[in-house]
C-alpha positions as CSV (number, residue, x, y, z in Angstrom):
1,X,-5.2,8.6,43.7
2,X,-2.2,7.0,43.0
3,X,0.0,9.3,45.0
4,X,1.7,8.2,48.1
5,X,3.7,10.1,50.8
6,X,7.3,11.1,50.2
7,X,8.0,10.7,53.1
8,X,6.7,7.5,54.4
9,X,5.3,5.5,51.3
10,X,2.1,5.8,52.9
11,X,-1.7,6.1,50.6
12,X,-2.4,9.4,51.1
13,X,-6.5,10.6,51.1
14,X,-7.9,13.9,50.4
15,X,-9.4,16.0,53.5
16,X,-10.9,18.9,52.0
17,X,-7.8,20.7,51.0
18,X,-5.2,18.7,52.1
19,X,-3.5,15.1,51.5
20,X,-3.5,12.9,54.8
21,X,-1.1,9.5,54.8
22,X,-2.2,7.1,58.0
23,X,1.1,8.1,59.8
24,X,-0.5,11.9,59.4
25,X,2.1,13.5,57.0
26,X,-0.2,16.0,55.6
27,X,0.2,18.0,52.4
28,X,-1.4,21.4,51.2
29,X,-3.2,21.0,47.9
30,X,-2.4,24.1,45.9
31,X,-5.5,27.1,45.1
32,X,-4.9,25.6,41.6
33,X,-5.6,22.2,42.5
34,X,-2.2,20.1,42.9
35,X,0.3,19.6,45.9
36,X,3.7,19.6,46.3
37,X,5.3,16.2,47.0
38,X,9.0,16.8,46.7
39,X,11.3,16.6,49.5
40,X,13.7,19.6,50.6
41,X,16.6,17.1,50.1
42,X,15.5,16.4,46.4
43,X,15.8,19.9,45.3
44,X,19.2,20.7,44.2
45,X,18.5,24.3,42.8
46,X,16.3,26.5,44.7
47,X,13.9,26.6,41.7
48,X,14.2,23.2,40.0
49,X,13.0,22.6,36.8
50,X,11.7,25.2,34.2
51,X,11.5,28.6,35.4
52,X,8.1,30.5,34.6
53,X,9.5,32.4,31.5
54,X,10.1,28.9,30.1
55,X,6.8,27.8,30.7
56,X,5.4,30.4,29.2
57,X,7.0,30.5,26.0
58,X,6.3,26.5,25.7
59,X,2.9,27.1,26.0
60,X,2.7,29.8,23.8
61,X,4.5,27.8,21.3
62,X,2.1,25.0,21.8
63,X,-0.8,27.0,21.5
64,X,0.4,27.3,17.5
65,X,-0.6,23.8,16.5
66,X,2.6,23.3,15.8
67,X,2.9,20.1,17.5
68,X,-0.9,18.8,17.9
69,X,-0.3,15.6,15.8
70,X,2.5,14.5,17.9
71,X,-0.2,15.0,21.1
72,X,-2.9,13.3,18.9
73,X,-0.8,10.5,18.7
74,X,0.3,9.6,22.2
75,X,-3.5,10.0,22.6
76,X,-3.9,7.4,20.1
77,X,-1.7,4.8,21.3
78,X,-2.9,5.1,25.0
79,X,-6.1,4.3,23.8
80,X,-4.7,1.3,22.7
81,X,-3.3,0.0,25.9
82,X,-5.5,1.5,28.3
83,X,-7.3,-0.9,29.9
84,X,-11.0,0.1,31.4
85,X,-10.8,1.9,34.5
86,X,-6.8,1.8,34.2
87,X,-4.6,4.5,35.7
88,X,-2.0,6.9,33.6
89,X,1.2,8.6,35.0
90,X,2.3,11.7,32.9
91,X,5.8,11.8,34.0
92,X,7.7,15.0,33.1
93,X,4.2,16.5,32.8
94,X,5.3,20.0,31.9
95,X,2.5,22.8,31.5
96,X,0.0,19.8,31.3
97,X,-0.3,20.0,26.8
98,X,-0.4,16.1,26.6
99,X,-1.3,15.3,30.0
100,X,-4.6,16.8,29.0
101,X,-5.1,14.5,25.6
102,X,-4.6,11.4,28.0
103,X,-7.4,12.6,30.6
104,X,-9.6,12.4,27.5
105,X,-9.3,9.0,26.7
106,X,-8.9,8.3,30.3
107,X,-12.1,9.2,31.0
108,X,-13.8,7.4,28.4
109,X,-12.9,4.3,30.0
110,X,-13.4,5.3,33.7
111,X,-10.0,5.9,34.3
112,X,-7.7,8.3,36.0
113,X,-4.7,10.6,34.7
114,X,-1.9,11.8,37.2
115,X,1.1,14.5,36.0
116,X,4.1,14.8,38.0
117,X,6.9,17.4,37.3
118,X,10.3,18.9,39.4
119,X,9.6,22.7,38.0
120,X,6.6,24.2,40.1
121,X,5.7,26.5,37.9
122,X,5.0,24.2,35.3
123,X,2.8,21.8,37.4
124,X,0.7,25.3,38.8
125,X,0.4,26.1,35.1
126,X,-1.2,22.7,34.1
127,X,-3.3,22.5,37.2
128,X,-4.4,26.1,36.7
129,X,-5.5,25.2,33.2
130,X,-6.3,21.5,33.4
131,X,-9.3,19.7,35.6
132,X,-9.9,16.5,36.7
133,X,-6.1,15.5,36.5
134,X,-3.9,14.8,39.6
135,X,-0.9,17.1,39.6
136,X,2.3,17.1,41.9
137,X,5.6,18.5,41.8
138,X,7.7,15.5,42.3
139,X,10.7,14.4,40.8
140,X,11.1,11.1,38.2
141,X,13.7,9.8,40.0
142,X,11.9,9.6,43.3
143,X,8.5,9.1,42.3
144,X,5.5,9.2,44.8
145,X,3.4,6.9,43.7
146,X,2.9,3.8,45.0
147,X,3.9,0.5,43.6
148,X,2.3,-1.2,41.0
149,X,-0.2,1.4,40.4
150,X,0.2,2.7,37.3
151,X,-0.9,1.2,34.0
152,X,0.1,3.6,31.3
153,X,3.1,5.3,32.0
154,X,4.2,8.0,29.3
155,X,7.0,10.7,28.7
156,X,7.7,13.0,26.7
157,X,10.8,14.4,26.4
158,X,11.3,14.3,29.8
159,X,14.5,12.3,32.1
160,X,13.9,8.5,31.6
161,X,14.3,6.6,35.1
162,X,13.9,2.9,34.2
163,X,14.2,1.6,37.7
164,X,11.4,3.9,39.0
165,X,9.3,3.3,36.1
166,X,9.2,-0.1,36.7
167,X,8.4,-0.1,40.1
168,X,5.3,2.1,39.4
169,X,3.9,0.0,36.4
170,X,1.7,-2.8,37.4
171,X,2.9,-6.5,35.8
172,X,2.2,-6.0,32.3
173,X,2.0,-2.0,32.1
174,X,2.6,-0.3,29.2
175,X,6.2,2.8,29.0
176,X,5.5,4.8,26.0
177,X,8.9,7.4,25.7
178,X,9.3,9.8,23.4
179,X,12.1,10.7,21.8
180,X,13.3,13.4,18.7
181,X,14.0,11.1,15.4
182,X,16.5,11.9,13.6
183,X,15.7,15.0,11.7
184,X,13.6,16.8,14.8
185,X,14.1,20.4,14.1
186,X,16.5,19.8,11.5
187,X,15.8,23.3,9.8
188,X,16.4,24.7,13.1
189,X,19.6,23.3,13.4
190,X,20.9,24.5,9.8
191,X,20.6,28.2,10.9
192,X,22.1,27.2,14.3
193,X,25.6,25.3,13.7
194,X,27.7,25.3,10.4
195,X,27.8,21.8,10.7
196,X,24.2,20.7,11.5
197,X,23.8,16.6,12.8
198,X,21.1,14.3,12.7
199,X,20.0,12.9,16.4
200,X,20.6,8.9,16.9
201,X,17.8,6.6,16.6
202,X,18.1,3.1,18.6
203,X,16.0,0.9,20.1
204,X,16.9,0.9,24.0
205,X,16.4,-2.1,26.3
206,X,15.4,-1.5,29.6
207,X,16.0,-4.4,32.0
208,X,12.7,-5.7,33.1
209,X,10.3,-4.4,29.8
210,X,9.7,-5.9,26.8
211,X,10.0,-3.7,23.7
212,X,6.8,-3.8,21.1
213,X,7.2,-1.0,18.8
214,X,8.5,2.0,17.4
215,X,5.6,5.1,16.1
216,X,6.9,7.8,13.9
217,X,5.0,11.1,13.4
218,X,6.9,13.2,11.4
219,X,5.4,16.9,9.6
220,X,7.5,19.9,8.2
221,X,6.4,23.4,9.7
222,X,7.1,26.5,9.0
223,X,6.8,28.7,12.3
224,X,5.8,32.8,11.5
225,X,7.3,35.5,13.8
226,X,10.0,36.0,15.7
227,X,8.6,35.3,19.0
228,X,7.3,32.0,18.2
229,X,11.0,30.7,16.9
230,X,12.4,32.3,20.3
231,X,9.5,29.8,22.2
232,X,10.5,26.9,19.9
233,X,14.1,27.7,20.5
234,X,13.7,27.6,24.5
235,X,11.9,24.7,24.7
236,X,15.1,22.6,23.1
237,X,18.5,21.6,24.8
238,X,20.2,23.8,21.4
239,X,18.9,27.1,24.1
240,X,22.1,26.2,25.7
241,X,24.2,24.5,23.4
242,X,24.1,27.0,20.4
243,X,27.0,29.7,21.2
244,X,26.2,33.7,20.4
245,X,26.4,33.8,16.8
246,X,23.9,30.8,15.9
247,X,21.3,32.0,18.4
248,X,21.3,35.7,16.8
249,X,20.9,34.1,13.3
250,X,18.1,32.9,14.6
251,X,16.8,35.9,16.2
252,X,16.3,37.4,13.0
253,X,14.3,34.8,10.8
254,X,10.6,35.6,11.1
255,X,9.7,32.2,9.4
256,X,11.2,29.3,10.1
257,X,10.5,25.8,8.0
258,X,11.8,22.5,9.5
259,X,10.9,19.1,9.9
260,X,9.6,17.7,12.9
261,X,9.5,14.1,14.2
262,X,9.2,12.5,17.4
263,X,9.6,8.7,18.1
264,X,7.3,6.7,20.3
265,X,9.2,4.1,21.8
266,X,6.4,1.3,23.5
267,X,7.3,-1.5,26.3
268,X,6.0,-3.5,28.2
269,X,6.6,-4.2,31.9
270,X,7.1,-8.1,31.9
271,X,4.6,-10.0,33.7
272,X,1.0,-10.5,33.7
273,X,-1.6,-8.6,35.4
């Protein structure tokens, strides 16, 4: 387990249902399976993260298909950099959709897979649905997870926190970030704005990683009912961007067609292992 204790740094070991560090901080493990490691002082809303109605319509969104080749990908290229035995962090882990992918090829080469997230109810979700994967609500910038233990890092649309990523990656570990290309949701956007805008793409350095590479997967879909364009909707920062009028154009399409891309962005933590 690559967890450690938020409060002290310490290893923490499992005891039946509970996690032990050698100083005896102790935390509950969950009915579903993972434990909550994030400090009262790190929680600046009372529910951080996505609420329950959010993680619900992403995973019913998911469950479409819609984005499976973007998951089959990240899949793909941890392959590549997994090393046997090797240890992946899933941070921003959401309802668990490409956390799950990764345990897959983890376990093929005796590895491990851990998922941290900040909204609770997406980490019960994934650990409810999801075994054999470490799960903890945690936040990115204050990771619990001990130093150079990691040897995959990913995420997905989720906050990017250099510092702590590199503190977690062993010498050598591989950051794979992904990121909306330019025309992500594009079709989305023309029914959205009047003026619709393509997203930046750079290449970011990141002091202390090398970058290797930029993967593409792009795909044009065309999502059917209502209730399915409301889950794509809420599962992008346009939920609460667009103003009145663009969201109830939207509300009354029951197809939708619109390119998707994301952008894998892979580095390499300098050093050798």
């Amino acid at each position: 387990m690559v967890f450690c204790c938020p409060a002290c740094g310490g290893a923490l070991q499992k005891r039946d249902r509970v996690l032990v560090c050698p100083k005896g901080h102790s935390y509950d493990l969950a009915r579903q399976g993972y434990v909550h490691l994030l400090p009262v002082k790190e929680m600046h809303a009372k529910v951080p993260g996505d609420t329950k109605q959010m993680v619900d319509a992403r995973r019913r969104f998911l469950a479409t298909g819609h984005y499976n080749a973007f998951r089959d990908k990240l899949a793909a290229l941890v392959a590549e950099s997994l090393p046997a035995g090797g240890a992946v962090l899933d941070a921003g882990c959401g309802e668990g959709f490409y956390t799950a992918a990764l345990y897959d090829v983890a376990r093929e080469r005796g590895g491990t897979v851990s998922g941290v997230d900040i909204s609770k109810f997406a980490v019960k979700a994934a650990a409810g649905k999801y075994k054999g994967i470490d799960f903890a609500v945690a936040s990115l910038f204050h990771l619990p997870i001990a130093d150079e233990s990691v040897d995959v890092l990913t995420d997905v649309f989720a906050p990017i926190v250099p510092g702590e990523f590199h503190r977690v990656l062993k010498p050598g570990g591989t950051m794979m970030l992904a990121v909306p290309g330019a025309r992500h949701l594009y079709g989305m956007k023309e029914v959205l704005y009047t003026a619709p805008y393509e997203n930046e793409e750079h290449d970011t350095a990141y002091e202390g990683f090398d970058f290797l590479a930029r993967e593409s997967v792009q795909r044009e879909i065309t999502v059917l009912g209502t209730e399915n364009i409301e889950a794509l909707f809420s599962m992008t920062p346009y939920y609460w961007k667009t103003d009145v009028a663009g969201g109830e154009r939207l509300r009354k399409l029951d197809a939708l067609t619109t390119e998707i891309k994301f952008d894998f962005l892979i580095y390499r933590k300098r050093g050798s292992t």
